[in-house]
PDB file of N, CA, C and O in Angstrom:
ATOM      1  N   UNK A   1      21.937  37.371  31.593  1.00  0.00           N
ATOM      2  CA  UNK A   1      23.092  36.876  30.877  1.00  0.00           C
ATOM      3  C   UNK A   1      23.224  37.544  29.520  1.00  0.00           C
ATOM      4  O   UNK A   1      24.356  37.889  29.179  1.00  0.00           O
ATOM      5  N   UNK A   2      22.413  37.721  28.874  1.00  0.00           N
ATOM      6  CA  UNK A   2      22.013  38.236  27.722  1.00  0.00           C
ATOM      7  C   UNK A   2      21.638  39.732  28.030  1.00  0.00           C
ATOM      8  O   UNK A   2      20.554  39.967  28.563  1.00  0.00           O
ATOM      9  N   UNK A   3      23.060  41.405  27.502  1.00  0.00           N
ATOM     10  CA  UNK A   3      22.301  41.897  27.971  1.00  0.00           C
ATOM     11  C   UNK A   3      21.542  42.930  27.378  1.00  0.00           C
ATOM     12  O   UNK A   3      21.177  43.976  27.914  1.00  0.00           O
ATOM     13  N   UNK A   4      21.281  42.438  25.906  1.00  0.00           N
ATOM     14  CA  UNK A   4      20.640  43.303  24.854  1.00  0.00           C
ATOM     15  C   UNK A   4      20.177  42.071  23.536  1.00  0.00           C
ATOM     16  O   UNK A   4      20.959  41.202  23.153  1.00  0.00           O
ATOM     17  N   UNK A   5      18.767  42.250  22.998  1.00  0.00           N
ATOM     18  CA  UNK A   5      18.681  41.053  22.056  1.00  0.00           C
ATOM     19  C   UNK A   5      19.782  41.822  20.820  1.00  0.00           C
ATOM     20  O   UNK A   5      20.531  41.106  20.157  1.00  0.00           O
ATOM     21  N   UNK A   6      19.762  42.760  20.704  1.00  0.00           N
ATOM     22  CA  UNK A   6      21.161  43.046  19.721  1.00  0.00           C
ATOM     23  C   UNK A   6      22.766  42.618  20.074  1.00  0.00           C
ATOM     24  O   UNK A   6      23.683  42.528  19.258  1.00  0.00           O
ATOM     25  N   UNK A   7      22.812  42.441  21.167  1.00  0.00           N
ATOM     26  CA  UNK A   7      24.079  42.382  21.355  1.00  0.00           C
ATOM     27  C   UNK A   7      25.079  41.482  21.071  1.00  0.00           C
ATOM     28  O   UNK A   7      24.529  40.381  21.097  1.00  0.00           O
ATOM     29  N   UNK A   8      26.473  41.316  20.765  1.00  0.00           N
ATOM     30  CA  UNK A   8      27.134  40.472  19.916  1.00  0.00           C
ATOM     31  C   UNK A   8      27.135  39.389  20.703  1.00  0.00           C
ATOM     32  O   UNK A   8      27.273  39.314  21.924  1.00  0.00           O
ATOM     33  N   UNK A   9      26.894  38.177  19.525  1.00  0.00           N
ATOM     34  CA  UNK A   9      26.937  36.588  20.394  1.00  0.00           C
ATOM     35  C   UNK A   9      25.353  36.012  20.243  1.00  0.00           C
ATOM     36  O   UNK A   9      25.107  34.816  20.087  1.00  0.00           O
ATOM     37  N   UNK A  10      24.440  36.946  20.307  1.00  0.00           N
ATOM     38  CA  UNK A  10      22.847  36.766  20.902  1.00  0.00           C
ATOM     39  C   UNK A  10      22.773  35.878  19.148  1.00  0.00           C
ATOM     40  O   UNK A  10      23.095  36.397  18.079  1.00  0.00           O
ATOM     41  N   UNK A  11      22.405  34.873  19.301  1.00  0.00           N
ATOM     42  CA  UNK A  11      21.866  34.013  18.044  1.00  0.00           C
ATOM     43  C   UNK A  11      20.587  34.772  17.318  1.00  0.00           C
ATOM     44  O   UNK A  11      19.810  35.486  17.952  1.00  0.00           O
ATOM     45  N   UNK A  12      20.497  34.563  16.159  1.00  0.00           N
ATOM     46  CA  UNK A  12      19.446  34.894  15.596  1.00  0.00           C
ATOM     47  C   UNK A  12      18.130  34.264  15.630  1.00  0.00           C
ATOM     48  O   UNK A  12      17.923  33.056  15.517  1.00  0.00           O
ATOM     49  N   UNK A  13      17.191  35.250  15.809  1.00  0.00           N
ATOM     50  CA  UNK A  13      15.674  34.064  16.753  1.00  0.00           C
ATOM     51  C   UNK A  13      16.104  34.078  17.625  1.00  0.00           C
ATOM     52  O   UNK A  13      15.274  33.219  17.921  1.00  0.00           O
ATOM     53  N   UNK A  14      16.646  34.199  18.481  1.00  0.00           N
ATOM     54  CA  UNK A  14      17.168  33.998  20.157  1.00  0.00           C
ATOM     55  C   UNK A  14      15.702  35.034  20.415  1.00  0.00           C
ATOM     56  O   UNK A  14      14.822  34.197  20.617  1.00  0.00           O
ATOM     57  N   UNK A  15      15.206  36.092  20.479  1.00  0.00           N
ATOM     58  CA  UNK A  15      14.022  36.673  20.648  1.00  0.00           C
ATOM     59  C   UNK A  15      13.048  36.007  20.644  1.00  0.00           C
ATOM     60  O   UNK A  15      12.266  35.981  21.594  1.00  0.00           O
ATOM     61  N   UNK A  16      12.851  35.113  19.215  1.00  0.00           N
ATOM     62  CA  UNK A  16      11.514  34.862  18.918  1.00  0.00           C
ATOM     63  C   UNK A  16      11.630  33.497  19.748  1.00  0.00           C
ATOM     64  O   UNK A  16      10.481  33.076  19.878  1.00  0.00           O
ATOM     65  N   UNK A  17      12.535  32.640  20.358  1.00  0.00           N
ATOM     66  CA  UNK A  17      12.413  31.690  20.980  1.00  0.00           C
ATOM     67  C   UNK A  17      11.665  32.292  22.629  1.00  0.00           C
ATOM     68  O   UNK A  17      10.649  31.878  23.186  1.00  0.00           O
ATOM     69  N   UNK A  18      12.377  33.105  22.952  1.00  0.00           N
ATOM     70  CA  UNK A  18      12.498  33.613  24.285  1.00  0.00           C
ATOM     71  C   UNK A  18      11.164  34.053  24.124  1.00  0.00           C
ATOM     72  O   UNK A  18      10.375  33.994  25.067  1.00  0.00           O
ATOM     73  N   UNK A  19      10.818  34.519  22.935  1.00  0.00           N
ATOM     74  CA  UNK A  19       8.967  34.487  23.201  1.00  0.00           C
ATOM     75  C   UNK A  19       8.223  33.595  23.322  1.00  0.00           C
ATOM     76  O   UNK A  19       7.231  33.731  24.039  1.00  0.00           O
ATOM     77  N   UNK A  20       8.424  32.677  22.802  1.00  0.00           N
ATOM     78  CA  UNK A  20       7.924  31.013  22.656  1.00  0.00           C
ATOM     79  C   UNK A  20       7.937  30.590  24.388  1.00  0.00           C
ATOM     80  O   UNK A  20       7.138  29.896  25.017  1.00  0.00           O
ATOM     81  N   UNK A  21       8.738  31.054  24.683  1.00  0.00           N
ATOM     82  CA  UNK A  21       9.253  30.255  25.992  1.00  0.00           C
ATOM     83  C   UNK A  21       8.163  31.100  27.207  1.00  0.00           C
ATOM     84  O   UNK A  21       7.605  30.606  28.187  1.00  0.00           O
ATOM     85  N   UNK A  22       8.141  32.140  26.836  1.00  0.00           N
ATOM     86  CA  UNK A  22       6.825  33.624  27.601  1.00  0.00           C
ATOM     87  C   UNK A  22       5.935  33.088  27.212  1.00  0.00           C
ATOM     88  O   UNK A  22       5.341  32.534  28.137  1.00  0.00           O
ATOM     89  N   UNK A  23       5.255  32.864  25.797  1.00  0.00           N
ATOM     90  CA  UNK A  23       4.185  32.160  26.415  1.00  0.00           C
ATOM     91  C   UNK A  23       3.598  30.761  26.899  1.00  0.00           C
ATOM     92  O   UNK A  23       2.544  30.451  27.455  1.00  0.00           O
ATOM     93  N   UNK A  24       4.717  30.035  26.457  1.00  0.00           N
ATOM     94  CA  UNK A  24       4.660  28.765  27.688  1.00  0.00           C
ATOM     95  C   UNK A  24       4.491  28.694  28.710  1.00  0.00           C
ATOM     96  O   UNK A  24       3.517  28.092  29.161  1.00  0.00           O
ATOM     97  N   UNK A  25       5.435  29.321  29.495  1.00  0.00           N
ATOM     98  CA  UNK A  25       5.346  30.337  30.945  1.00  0.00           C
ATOM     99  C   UNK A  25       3.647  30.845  30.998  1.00  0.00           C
ATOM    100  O   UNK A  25       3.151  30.382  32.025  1.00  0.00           O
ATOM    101  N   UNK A  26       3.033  31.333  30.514  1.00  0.00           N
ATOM    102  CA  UNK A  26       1.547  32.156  30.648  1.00  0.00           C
ATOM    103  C   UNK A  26       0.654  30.826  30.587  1.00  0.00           C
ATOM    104  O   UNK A  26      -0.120  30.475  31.477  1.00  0.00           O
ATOM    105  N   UNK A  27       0.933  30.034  29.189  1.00  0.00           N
ATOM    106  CA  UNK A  27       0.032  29.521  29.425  1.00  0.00           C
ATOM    107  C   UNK A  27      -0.060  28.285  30.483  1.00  0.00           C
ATOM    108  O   UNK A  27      -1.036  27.535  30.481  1.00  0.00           O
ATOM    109  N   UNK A  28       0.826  28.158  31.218  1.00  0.00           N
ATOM    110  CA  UNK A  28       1.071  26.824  32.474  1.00  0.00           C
ATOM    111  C   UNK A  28       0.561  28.127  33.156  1.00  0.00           C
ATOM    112  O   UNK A  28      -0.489  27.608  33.537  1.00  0.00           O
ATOM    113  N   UNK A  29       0.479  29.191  33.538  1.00  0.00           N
ATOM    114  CA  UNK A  29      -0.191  29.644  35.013  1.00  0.00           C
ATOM    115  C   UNK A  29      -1.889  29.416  34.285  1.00  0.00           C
ATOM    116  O   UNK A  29      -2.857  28.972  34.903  1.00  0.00           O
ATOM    117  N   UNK A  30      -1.876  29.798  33.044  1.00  0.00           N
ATOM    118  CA  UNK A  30      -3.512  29.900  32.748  1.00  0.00           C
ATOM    119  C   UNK A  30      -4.169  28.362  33.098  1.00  0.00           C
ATOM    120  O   UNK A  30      -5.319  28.151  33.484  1.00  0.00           O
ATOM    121  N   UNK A  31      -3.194  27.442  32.870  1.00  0.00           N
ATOM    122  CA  UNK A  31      -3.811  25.987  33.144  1.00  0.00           C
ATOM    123  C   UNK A  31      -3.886  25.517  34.620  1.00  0.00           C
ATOM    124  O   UNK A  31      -4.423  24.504  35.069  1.00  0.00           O
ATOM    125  N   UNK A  32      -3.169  26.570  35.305  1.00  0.00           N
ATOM    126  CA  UNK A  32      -3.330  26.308  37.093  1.00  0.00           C
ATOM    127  C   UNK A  32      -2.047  25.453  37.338  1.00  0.00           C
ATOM    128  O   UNK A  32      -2.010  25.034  38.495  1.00  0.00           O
ATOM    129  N   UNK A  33      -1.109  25.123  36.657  1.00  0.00           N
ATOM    130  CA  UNK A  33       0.502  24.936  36.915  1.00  0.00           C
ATOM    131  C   UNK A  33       0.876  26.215  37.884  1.00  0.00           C
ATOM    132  O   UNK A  33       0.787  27.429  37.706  1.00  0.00           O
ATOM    133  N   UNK A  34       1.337  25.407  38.993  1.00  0.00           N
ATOM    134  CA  UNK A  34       2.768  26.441  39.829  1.00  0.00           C
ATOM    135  C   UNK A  34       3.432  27.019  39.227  1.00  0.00           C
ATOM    136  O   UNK A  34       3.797  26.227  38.358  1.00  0.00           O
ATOM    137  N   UNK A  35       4.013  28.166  39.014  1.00  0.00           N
ATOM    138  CA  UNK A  35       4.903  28.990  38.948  1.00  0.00           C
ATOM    139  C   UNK A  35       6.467  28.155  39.047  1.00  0.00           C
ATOM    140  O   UNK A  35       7.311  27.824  38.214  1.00  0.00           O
ATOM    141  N   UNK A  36       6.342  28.035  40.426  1.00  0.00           N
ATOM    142  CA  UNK A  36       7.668  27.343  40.616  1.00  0.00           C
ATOM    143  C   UNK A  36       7.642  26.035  39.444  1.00  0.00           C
ATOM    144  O   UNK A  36       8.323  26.060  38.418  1.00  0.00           O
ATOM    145  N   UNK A  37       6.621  24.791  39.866  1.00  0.00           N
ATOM    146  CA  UNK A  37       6.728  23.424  38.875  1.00  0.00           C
ATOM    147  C   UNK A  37       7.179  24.204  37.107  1.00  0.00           C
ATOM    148  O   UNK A  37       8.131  23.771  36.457  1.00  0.00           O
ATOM    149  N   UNK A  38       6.592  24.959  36.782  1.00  0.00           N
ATOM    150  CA  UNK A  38       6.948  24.990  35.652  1.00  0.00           C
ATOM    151  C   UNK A  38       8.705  25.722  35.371  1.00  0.00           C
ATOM    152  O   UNK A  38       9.412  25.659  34.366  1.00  0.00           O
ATOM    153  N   UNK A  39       8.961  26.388  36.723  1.00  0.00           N
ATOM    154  CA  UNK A  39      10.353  27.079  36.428  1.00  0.00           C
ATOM    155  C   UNK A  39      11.403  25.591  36.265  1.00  0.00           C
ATOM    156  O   UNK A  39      12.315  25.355  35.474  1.00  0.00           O
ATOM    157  N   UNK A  40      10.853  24.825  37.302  1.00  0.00           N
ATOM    158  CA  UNK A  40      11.438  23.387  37.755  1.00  0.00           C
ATOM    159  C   UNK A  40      11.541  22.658  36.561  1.00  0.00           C
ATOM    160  O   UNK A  40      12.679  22.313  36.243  1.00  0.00           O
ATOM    161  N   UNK A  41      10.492  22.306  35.737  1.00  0.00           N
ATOM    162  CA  UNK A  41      10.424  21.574  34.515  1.00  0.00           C
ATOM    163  C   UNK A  41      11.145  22.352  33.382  1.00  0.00           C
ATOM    164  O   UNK A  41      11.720  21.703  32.509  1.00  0.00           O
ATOM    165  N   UNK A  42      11.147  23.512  33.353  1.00  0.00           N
ATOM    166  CA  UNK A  42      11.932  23.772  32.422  1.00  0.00           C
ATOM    167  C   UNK A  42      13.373  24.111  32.284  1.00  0.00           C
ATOM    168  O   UNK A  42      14.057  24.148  31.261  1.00  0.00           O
ATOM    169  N   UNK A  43      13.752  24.393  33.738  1.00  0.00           N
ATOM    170  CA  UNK A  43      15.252  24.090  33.692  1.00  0.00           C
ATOM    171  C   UNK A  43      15.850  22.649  33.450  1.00  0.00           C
ATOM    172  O   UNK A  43      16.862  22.327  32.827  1.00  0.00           O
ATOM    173  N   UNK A  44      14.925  21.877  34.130  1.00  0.00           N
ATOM    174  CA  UNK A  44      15.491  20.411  33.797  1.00  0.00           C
ATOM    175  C   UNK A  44      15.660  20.185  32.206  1.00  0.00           C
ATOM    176  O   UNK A  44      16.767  19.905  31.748  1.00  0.00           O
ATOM    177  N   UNK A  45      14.354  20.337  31.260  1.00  0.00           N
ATOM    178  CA  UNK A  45      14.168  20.248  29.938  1.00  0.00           C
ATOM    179  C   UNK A  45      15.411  21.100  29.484  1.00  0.00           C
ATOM    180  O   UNK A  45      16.100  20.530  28.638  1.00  0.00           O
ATOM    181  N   UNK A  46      15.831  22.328  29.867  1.00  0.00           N
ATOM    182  CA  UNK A  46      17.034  23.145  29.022  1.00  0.00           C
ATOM    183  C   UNK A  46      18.320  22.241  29.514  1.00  0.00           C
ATOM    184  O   UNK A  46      19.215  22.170  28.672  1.00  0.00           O
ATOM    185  N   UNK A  47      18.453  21.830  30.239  1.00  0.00           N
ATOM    186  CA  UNK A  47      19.671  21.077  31.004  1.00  0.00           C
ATOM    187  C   UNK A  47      20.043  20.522  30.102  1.00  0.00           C
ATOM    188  O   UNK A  47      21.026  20.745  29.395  1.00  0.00           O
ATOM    189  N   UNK A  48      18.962  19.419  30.030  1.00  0.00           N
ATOM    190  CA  UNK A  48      18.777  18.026  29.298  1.00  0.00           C
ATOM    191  C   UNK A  48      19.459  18.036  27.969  1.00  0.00           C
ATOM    192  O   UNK A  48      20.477  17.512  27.517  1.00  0.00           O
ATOM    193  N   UNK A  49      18.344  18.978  27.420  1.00  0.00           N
ATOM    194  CA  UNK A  49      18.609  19.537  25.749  1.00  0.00           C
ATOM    195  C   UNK A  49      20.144  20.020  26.031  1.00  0.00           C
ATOM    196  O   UNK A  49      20.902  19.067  25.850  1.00  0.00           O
ATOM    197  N   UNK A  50      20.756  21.074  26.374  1.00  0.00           N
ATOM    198  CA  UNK A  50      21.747  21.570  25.914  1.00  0.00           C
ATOM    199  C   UNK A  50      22.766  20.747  26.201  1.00  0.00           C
ATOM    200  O   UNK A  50      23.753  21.005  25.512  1.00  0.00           O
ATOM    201  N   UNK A  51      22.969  19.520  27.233  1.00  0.00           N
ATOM    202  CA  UNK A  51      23.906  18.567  27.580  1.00  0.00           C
ATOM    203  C   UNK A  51      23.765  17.742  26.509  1.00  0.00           C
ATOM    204  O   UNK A  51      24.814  17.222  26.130  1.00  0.00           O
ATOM    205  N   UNK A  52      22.624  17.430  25.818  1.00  0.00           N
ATOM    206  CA  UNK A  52      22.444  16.726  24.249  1.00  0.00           C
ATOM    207  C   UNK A  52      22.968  17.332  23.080  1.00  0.00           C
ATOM    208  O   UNK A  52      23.399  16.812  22.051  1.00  0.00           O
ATOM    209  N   UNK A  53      22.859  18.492  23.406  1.00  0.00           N
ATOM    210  CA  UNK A  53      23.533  19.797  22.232  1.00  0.00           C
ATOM    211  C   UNK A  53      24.773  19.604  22.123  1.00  0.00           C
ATOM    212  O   UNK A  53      25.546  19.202  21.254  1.00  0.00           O
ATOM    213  N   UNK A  54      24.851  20.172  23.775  1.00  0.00           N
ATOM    214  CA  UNK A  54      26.992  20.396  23.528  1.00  0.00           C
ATOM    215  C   UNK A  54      27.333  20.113  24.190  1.00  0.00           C
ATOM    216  O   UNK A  54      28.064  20.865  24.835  1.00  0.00           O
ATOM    217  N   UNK A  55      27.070  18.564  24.687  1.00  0.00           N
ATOM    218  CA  UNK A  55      27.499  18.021  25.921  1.00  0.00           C
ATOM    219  C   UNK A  55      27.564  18.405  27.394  1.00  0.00           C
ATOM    220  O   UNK A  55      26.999  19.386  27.879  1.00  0.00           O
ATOM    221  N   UNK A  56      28.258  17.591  28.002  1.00  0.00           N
ATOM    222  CA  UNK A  56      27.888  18.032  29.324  1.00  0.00           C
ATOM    223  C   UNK A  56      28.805  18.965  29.923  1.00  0.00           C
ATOM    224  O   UNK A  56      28.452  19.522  30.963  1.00  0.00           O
ATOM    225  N   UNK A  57      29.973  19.230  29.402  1.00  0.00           N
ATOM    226  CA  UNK A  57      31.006  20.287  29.989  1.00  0.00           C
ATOM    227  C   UNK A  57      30.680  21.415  29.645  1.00  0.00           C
ATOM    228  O   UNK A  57      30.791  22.397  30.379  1.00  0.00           O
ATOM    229  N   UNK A  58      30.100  21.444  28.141  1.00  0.00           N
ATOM    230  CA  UNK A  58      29.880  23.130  27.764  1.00  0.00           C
ATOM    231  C   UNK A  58      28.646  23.314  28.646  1.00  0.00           C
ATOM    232  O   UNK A  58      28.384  24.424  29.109  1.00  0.00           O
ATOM    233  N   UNK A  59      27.882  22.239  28.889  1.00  0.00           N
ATOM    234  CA  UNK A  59      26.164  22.305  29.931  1.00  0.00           C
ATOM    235  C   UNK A  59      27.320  23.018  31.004  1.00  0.00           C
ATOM    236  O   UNK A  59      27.514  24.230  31.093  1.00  0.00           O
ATOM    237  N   UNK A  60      27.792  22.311  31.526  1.00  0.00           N
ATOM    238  CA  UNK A  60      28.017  22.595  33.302  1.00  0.00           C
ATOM    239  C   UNK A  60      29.054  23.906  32.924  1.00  0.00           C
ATOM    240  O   UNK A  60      28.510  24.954  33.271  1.00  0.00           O
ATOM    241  N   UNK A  61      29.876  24.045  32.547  1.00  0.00           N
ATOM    242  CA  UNK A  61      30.296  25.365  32.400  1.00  0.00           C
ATOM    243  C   UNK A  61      28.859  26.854  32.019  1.00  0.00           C
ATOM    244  O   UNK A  61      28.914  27.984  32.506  1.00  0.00           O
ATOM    245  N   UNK A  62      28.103  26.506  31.369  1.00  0.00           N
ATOM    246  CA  UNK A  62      27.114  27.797  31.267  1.00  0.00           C
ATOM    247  C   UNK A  62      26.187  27.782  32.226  1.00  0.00           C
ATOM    248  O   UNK A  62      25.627  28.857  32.442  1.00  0.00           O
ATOM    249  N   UNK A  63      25.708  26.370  33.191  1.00  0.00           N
ATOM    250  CA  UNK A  63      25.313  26.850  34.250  1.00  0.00           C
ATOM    251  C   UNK A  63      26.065  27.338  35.496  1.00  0.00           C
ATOM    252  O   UNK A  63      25.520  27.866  36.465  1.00  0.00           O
ATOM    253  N   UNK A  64      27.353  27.106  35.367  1.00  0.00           N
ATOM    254  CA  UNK A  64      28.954  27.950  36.123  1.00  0.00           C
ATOM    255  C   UNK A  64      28.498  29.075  35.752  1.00  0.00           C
ATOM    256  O   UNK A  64      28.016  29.604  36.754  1.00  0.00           O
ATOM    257  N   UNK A  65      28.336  30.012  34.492  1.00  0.00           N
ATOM    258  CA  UNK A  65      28.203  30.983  34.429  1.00  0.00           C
ATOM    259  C   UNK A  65      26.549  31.736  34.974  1.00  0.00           C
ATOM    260  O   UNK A  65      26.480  32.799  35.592  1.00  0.00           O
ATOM    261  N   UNK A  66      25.523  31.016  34.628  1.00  0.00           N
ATOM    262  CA  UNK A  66      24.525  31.336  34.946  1.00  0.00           C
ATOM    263  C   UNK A  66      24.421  31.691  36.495  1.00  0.00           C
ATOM    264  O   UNK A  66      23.966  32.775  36.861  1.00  0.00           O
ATOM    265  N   UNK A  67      25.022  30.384  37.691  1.00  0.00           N
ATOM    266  CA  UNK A  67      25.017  30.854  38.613  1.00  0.00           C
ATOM    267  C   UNK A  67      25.583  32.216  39.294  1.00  0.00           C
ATOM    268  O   UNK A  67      25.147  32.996  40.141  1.00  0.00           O
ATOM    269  N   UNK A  68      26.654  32.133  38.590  1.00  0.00           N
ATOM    270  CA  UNK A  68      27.448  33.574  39.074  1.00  0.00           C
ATOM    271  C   UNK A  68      26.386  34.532  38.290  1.00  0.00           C
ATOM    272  O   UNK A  68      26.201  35.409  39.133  1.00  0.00           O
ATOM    273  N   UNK A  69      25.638  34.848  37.241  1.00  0.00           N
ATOM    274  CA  UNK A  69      24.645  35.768  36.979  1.00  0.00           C
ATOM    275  C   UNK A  69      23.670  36.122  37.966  1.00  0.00           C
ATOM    276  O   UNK A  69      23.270  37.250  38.256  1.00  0.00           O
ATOM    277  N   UNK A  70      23.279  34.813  38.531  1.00  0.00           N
ATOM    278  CA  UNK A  70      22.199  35.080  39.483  1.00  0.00           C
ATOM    279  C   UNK A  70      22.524  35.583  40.651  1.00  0.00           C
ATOM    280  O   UNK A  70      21.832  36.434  41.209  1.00  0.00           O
ATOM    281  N   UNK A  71      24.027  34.924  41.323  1.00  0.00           N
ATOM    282  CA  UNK A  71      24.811  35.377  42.259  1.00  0.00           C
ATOM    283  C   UNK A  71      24.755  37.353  42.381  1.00  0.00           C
ATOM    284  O   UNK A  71      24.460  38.153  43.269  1.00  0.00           O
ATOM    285  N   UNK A  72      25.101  37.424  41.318  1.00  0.00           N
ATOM    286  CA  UNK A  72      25.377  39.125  40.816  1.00  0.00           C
ATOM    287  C   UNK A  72      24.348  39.777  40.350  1.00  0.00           C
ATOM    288  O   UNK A  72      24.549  40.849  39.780  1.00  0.00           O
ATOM    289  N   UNK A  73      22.790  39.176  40.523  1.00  0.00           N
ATOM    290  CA  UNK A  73      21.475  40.023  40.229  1.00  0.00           C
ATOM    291  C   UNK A  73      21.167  40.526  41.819  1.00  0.00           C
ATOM    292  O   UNK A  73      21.355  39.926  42.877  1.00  0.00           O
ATOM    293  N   UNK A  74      20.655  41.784  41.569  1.00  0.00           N
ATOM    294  CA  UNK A  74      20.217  42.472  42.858  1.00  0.00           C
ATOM    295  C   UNK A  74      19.137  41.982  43.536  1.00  0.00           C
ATOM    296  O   UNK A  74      18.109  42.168  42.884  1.00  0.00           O
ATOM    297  N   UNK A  75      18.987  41.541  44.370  1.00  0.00           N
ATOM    298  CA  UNK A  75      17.261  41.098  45.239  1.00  0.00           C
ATOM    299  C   UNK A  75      16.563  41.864  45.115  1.00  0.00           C
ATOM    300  O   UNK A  75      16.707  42.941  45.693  1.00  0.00           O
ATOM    301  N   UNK A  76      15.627  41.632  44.385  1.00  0.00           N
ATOM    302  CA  UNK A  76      13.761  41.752  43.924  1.00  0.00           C
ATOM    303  C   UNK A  76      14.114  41.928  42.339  1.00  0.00           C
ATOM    304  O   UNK A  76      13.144  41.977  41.583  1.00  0.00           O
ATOM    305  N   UNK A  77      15.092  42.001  41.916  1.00  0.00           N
ATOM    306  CA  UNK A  77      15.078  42.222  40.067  1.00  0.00           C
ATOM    307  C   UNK A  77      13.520  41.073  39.498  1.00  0.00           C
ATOM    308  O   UNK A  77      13.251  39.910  39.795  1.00  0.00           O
ATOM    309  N   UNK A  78      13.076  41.696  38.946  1.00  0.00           N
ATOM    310  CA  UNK A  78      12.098  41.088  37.724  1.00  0.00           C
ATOM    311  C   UNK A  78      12.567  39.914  37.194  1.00  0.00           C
ATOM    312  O   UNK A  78      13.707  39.451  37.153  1.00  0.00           O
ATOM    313  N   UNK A  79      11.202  39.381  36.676  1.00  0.00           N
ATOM    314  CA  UNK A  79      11.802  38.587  35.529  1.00  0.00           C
ATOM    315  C   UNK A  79      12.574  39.266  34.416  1.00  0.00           C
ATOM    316  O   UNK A  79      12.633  40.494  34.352  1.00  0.00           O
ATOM    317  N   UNK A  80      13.141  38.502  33.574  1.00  0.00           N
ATOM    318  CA  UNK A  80      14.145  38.965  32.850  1.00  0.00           C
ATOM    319  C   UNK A  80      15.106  39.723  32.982  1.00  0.00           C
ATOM    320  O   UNK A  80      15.736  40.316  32.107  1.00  0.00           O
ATOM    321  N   UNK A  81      15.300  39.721  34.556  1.00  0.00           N
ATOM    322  CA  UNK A  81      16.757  40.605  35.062  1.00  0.00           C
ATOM    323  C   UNK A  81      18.939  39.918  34.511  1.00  0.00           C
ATOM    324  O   UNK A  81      20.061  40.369  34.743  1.00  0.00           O
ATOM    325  N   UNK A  82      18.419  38.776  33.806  1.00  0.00           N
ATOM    326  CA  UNK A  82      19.491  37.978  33.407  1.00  0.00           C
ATOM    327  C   UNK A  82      19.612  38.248  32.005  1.00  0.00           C
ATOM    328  O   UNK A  82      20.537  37.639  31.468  1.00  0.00           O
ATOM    329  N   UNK A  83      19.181  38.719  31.540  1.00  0.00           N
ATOM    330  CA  UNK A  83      19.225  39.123  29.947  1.00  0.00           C
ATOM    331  C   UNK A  83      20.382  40.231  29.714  1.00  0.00           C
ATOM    332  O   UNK A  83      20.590  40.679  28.587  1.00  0.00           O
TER     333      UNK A  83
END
């Protein structure tokens, strides 16, 4: 979705969060957390939060958009193929 941390729109710290969030991600596999459970828990947690943020229309409209991102990523892309 994001497709440069320079690029216009990208918040400032939007990087240093998205690192925060990598090693959260590392450290749930280092603790023997699923892969999947933690993808699971943290979409719910971003849901949550951003429907608290900016309600639930701007929520369901950016996961409208997210899906069509994923829709339009090529099969086997990497992590961070949505950026």
């Amino acid at each position: 979705m994001v497709k440069g941390m320079d690029a216009p729109g990208v918040p400032a710290g939007f990087e240093a969060a998205l690192e925060l969030v990598r090693s959260l991600w590392a450290e749930g596999r280092q603790e023997g957390v699923p892969e999947r459970l933690v993808a699971w828990a943290m979409m719910v947690e971003s849901v949550d939060r951003l429907a608290a943020l900016h309600g639930p229309s701007a929520t369901a409209a950016l996961l409208d958009r997210l899906g069509r991102a994923v829709l339009d990523t090529s099969p086997g892309a990497g992590p961070g193929s949505l950026q």
